[in-house]
C-alpha positions as CSV (number, residue, x, y, z in Angstrom):
1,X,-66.7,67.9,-103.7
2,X,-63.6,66.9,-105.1
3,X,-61.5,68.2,-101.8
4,X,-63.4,65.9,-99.9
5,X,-62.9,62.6,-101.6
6,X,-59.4,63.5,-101.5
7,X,-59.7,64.2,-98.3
8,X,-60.9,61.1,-97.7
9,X,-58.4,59.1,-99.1
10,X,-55.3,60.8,-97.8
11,X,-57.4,59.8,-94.2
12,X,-57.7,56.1,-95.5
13,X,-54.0,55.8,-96.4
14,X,-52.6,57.3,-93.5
15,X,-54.9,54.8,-90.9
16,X,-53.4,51.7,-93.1
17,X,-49.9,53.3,-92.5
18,X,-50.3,53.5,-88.9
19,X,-51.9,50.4,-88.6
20,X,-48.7,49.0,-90.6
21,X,-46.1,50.2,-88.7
22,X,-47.6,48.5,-85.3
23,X,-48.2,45.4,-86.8
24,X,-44.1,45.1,-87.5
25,X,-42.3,43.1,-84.9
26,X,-40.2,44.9,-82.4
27,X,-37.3,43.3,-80.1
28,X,-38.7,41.5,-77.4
29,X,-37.4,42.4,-73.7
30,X,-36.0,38.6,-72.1
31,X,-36.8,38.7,-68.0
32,X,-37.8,42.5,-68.0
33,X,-34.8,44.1,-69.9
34,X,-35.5,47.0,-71.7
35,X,-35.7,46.8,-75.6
36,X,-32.8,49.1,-75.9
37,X,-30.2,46.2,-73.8
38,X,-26.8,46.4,-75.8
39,X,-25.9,42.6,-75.0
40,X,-27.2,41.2,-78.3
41,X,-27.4,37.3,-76.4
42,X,-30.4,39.0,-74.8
43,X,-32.4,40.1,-78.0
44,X,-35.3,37.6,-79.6
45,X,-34.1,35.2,-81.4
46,X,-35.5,32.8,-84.2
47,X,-36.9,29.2,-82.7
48,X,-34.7,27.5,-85.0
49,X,-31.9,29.0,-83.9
50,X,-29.0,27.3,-81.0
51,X,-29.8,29.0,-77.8
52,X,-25.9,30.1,-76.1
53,X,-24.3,27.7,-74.3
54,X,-23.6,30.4,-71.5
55,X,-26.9,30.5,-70.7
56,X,-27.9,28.7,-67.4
57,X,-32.0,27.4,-67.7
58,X,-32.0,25.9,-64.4
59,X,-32.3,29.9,-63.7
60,X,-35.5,31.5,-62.8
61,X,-36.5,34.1,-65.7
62,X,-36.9,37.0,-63.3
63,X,-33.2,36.2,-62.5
64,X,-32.1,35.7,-65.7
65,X,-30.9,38.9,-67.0
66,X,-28.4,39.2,-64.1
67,X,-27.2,35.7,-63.5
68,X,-23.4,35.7,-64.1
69,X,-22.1,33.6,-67.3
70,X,-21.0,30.1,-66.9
71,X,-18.6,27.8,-68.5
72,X,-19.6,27.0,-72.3
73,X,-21.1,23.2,-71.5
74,X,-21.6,20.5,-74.6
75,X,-25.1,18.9,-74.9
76,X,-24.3,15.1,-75.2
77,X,-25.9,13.5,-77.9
78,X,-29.6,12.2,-78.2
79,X,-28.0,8.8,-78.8
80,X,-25.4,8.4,-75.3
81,X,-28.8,10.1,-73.4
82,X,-30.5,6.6,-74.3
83,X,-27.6,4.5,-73.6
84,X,-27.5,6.2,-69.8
85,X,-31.1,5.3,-69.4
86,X,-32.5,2.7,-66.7
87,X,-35.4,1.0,-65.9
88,X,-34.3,1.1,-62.0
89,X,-36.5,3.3,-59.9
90,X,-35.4,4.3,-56.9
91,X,-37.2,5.8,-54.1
92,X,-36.8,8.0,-51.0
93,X,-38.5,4.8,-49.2
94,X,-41.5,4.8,-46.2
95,X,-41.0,7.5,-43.2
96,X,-41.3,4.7,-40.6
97,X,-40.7,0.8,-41.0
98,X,-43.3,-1.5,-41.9
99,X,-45.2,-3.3,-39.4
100,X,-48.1,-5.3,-41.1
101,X,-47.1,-8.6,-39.3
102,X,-47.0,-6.8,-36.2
103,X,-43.4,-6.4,-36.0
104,X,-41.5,-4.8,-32.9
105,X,-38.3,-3.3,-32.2
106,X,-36.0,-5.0,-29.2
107,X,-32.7,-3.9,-27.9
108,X,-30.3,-6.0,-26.4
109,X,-27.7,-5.4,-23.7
110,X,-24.4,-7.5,-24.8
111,X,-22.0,-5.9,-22.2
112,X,-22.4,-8.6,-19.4
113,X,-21.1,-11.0,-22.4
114,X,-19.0,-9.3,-24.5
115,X,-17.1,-7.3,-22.2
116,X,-15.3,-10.2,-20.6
117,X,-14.5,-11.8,-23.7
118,X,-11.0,-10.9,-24.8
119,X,-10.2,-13.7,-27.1
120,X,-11.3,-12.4,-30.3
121,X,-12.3,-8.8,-31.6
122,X,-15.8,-9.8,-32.4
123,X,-17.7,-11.6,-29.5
124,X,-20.7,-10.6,-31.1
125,X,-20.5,-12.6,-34.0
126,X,-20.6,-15.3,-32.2
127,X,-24.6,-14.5,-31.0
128,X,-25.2,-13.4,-34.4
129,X,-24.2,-16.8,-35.6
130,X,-26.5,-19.0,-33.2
131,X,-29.3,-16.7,-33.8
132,X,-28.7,-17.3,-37.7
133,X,-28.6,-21.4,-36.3
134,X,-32.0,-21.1,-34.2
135,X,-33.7,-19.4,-36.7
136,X,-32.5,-20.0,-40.3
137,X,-31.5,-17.2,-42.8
138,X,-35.3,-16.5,-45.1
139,X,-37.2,-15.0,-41.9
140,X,-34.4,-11.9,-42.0
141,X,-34.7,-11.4,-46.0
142,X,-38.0,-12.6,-47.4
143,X,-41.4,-11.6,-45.6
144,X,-42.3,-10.3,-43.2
145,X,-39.8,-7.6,-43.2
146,X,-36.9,-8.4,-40.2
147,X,-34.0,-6.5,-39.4
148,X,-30.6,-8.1,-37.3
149,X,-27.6,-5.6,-36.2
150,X,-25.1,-5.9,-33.5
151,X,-22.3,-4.0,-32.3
152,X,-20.1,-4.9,-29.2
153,X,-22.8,-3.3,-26.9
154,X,-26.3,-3.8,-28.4
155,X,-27.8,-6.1,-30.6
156,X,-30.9,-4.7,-32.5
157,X,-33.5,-7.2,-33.8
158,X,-36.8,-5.7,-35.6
159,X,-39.2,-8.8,-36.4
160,X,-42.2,-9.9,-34.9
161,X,-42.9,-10.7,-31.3
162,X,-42.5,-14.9,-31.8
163,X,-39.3,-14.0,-33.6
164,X,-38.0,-12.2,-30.4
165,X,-38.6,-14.7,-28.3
166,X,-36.3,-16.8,-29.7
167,X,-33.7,-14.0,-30.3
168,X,-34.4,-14.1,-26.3
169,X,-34.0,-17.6,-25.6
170,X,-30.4,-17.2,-27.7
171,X,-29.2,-14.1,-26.3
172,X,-29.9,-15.5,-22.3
173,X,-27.9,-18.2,-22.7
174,X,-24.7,-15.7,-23.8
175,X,-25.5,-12.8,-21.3
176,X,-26.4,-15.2,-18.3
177,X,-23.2,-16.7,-18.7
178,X,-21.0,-13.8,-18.6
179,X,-18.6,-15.5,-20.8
180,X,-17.5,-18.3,-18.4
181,X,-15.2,-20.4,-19.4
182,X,-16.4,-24.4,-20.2
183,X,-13.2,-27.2,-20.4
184,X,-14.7,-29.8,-23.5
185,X,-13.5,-32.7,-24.1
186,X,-12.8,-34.3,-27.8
187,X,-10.9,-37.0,-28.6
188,X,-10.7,-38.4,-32.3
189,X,-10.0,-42.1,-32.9
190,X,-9.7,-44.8,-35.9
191,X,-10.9,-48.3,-36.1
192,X,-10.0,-50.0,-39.3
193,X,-12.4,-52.4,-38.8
194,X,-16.5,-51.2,-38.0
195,X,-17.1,-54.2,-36.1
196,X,-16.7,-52.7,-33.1
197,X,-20.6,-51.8,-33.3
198,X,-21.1,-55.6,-32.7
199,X,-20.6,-55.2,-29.1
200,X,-21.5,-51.2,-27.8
201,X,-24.7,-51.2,-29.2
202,X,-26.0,-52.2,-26.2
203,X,-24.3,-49.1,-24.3
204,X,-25.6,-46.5,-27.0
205,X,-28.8,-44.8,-27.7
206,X,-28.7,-43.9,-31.0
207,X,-29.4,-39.9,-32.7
208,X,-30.6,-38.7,-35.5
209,X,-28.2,-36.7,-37.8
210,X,-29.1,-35.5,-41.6
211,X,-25.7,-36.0,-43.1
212,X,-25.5,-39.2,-44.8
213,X,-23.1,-41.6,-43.9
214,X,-22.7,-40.4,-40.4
215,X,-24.2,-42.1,-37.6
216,X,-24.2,-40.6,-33.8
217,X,-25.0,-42.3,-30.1
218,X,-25.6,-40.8,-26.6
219,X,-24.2,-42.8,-23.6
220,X,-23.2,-42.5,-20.2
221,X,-19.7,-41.4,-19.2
222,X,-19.0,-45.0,-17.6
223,X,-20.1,-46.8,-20.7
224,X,-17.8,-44.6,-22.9
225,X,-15.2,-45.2,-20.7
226,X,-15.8,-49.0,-20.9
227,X,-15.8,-48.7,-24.5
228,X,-12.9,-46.6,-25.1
229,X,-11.2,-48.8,-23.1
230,X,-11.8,-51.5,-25.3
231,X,-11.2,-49.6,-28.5
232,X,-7.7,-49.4,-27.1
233,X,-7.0,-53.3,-26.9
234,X,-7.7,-53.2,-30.9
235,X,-4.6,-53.4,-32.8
236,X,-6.6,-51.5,-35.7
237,X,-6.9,-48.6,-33.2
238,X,-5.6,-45.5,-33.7
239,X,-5.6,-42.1,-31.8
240,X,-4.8,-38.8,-33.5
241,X,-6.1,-36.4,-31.3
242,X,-7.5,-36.0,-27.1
243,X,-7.8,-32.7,-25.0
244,X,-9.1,-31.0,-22.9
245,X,-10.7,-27.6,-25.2
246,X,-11.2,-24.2,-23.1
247,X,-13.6,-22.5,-24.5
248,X,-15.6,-19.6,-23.8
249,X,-19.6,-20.3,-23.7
250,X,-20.9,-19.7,-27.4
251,X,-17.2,-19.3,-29.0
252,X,-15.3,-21.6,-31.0
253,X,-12.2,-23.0,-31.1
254,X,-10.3,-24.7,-33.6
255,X,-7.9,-28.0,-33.8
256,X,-5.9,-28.7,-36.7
257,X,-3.3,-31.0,-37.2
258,X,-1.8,-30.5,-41.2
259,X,1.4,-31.1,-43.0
260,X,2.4,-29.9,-46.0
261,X,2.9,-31.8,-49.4
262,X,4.6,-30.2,-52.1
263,X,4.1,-31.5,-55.6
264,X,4.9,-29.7,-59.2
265,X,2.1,-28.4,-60.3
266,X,3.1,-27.0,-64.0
267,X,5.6,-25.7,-66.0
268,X,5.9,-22.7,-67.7
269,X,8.2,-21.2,-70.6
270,X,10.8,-18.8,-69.8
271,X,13.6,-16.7,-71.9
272,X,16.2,-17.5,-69.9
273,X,18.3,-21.4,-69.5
274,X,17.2,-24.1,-69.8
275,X,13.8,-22.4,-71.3
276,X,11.4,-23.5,-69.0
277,X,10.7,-23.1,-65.0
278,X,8.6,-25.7,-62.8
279,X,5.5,-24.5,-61.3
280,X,5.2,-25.6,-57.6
281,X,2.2,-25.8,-55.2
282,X,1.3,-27.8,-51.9
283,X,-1.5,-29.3,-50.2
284,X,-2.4,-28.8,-46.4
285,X,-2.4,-32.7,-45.3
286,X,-4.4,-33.8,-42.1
287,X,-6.9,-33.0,-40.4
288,X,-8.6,-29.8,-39.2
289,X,-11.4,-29.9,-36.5
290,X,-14.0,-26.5,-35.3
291,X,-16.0,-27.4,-31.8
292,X,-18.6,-24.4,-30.9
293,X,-20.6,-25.2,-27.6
294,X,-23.3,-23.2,-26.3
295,X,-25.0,-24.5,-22.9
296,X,-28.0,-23.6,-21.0
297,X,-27.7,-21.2,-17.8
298,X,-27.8,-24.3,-15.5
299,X,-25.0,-26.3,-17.5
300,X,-27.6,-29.0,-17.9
301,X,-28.0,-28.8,-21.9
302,X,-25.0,-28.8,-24.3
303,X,-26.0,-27.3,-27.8
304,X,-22.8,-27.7,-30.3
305,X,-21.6,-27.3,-34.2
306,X,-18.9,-29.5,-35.0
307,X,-17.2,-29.2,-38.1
308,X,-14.2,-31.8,-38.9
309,X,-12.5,-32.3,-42.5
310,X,-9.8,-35.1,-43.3
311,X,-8.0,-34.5,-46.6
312,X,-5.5,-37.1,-48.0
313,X,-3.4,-37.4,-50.6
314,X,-3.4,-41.3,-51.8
315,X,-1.0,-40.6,-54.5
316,X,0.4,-38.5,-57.2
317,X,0.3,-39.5,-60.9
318,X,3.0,-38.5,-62.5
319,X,2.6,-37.0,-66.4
320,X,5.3,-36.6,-69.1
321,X,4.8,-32.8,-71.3
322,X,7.4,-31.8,-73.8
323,X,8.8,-28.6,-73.2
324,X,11.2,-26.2,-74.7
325,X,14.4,-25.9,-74.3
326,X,17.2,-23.6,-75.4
327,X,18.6,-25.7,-78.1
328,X,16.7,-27.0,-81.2
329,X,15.8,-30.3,-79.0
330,X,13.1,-30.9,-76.8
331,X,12.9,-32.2,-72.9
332,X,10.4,-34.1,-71.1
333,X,9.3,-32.8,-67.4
334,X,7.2,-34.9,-64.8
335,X,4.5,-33.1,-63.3
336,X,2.3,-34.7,-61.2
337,X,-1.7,-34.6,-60.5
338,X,-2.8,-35.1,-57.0
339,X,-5.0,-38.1,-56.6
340,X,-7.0,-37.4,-52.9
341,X,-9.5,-38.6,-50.6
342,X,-11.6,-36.0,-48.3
343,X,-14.3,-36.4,-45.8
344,X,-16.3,-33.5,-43.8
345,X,-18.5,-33.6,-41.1
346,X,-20.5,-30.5,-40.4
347,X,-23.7,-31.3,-37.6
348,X,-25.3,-29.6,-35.3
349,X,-26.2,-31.8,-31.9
350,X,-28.4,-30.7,-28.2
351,X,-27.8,-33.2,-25.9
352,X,-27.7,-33.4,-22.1
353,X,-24.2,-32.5,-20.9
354,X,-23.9,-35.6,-18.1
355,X,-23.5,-37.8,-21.2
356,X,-21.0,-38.2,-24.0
357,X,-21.8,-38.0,-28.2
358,X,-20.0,-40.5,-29.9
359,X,-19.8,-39.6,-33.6
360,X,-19.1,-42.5,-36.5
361,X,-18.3,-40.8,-40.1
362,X,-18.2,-44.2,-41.4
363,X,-15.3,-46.1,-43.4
364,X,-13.6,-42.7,-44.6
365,X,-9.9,-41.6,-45.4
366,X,-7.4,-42.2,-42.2
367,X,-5.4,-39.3,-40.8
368,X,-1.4,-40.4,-40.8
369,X,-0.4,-38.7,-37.7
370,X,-2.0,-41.0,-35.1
371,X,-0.8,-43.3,-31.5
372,X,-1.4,-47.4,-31.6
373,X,-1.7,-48.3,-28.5
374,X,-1.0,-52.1,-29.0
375,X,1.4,-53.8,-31.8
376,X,0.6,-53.2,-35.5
377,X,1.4,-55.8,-37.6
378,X,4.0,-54.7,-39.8
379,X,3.4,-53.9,-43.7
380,X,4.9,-56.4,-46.5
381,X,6.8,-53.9,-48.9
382,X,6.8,-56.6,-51.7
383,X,2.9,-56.0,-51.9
384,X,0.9,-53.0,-53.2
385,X,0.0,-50.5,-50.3
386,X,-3.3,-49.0,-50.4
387,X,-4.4,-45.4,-48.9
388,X,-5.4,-46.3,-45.0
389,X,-9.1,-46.5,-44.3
390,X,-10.7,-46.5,-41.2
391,X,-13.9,-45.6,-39.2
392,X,-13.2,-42.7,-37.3
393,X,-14.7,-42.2,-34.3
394,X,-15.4,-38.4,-31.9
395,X,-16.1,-38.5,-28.3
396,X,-17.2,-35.0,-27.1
397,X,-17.7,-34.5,-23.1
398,X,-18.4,-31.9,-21.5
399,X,-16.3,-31.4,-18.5
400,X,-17.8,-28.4,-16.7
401,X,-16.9,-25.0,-15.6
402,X,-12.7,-24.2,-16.4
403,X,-10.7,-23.1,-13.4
404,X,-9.8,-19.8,-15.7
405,X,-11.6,-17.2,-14.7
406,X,-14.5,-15.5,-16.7
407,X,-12.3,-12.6,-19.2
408,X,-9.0,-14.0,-19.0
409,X,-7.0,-15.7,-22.0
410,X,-8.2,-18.9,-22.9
411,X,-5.0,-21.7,-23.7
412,X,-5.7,-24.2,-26.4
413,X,-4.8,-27.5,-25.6
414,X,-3.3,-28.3,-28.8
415,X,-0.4,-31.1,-29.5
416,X,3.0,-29.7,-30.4
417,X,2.5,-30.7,-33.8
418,X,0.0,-28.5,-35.3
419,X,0.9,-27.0,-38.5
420,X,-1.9,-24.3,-39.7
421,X,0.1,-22.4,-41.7
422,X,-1.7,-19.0,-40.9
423,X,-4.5,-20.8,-42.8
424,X,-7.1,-22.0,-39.7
């Protein structure tokens, strides 16, 4: 009886031994290595503890055992992770373009136009910029969703089928053309005195313009030539510019007529004698003036962007700073503030090309360059001059088709005078 129960216990403690020893945690096998690996960065490893650096996790765990060691890399801190953050979310965007408002891809064919112009490196800009006029800038970045792109050959317009109708009207106008070569006329007078309204208003149907202060007429080419023609007997009349541009159809062409003034602008300390060094800078003087026609396939519609700007100096006020000089003393410098007068003109007319747009910018700054054709009365020197004013006046005629063929250089007619300095 006695064997027994000790037979019983020795049972007893040898199960809970058993049971003890597989309860003990062994070394667990990472990505199906055997317990027995001798590389010790593969053995289990407490959760608290740093995982190696050489360890790549973008690896998949099957792979892991055999991937090759990498570079030791630094974990940036939680704090710079934050900084880096965004709120921008960016997308790989929709598969095909939107078309909600019905929208439609065009090509157009540019060659017939572009090809024969040789004046500038970018003929298509031109098209680009009358379609920007006909249209207006929001319908190709608000909604409905439009698209513009042109190269030399092919301009690419995505918007809806309205929209490409007046990408159409624009584009005929260029292509039909093929780049011929128009002769436009613009002549730019003075009149000190505005009272010559009192007599041509009866030649001159008046236009609507949206600058204020600058009024515009249509007339016949006889009446102009009446007027002009009486403008000329004036002795407050002045021209300063007349030709004959050569421009091809949709292009632009530029007249400028500047002179330079040069006036100190600062001064400015220096280590060497007398201890200071005068500052110079000049102003561009005169007048500058940018014609861009664009006419109908027929030559019966004239659509032009005129741009003119008249700055003058009236005077320069002279001030008095203290500067330092190499001694213990001190020396006064002039240097002297520009006083000036301006005036821009920048419309947009359609008229019909068998009449002439005359152009008042009202009582504005006068150009000096300039030919009287009667006698001036000479100034007094004793009294105090003013700046010139005057009411200037722009003819612009269109003359027809150029005798240059379509392609070939285009000559400015420009007076010997011009001055633009690289700048226009």
């Amino acid at each position: 009886m006695a064997r027994r129960c000790l037979f019983s216990i020795l049972l007893v403690a040898l199960t809970s031994t058993i049971a003890f020893a597989q309860a003990e945690p062994q070394p667990m096998p990472i990505g199906g290595s055997p317990s027995g690996a001798s590389d010790s960065s593969l053995q289990w490893r407490n959760p608290g503890a740093s995982v190696p650096s050489r360890v790549d996790t973008s690896v998949q765990p099957a792979n892991f055992a055999s991937a090759p060691s990498a570079p030791a890399a630094t974990t940036p801190p939680a704090e710079n992770v934050s900084k880096s953050g965004t709120l921008l979310k960016v997308t790989s965007g929709l598969k095909e373009l939107p078309n909600d408002a019905g929208q439609v891809w065009r090509d157009y064919d540019l060659t017939p136009y572009t090809s024969r112009v040789t004046t500038t490196a970018k003929p298509e800009q031109a098209i680009i910029d009358w379609i920007l006029r006909e249209t207006g800038t929001d319908v190709w970045f608000g909604e409905p969703l439009g698209m513009l792109h042109a190269n030399k050959n092919t301009l690419r317009v995505y918007h809806t089928p309205q929209m490409q109708e007046v990408v159409t009207d624009v584009v005929t106008k260029f292509v039909d053309s093929q780049a011929e070569v128009k002769k436009l006329g613009v002549r730019l007078v003075t009149v000190k005195s505005p009272n010559w309204r009192r007599l041509a208003y009866r030649m001159m149907q008046p236009v609507s313009v949206k600058t204020p202060g600058i009024e515009a007429w249509l007339m016949s080419k006889e009446n102009a030539a009446i007027l002009l023609s009486e403008l000329r007997q004036r002795s407050d009349f002045r021209e300063h510019h007349a030709a004959d541009l050569l421009i091809h159809n949709g292009q632009s062409s530029t007249i400028a007529m500047l002179q330079p003034r040069v006036f100190v602008r600062g001064v400015r300390a220096t280590q060497t004698f007398p201890g200071y060094e005068l500052q110079s800078d000049q102003i561009e003087e005169g007048f500058s003036m940018e014609v861009s026609p664009l006419l109908t396939p027929d030559d019966r519609m004239i659509d032009a962007v005129l741009k003119c700007s008249v700055d003058q100096v009236e005077k320069f006020v002279n001030v008095d700073v203290d500067v330092p000089t190499a001694g213990t003393g001190r020396q006064a410098v002039d240097i002297q503030i520009p006083q000036m007068v301006s005036w821009r003109l920048h419309e947009r007319f359609r008229w019909p090309s068998e009449q002439v747009l005359l152009i008042s910018c009202g009582v504005v700054a006068r150009p000096q360059s300039g030919i009287a054709t009667s006698p001036q009365l000479p100034s007094i020197p004793l009294l105090p001059q003013s700046p010139p004013r005057a009411d200037g006046l722009m003819f612009v005629e269109f003359k027809g088709d150029a005798k240059t063929g379509a392609g070939t250089p285009v000559p400015t007619a420009q007076p010997a005078a011009i001055d633009s300095r690289g700048r226009y």
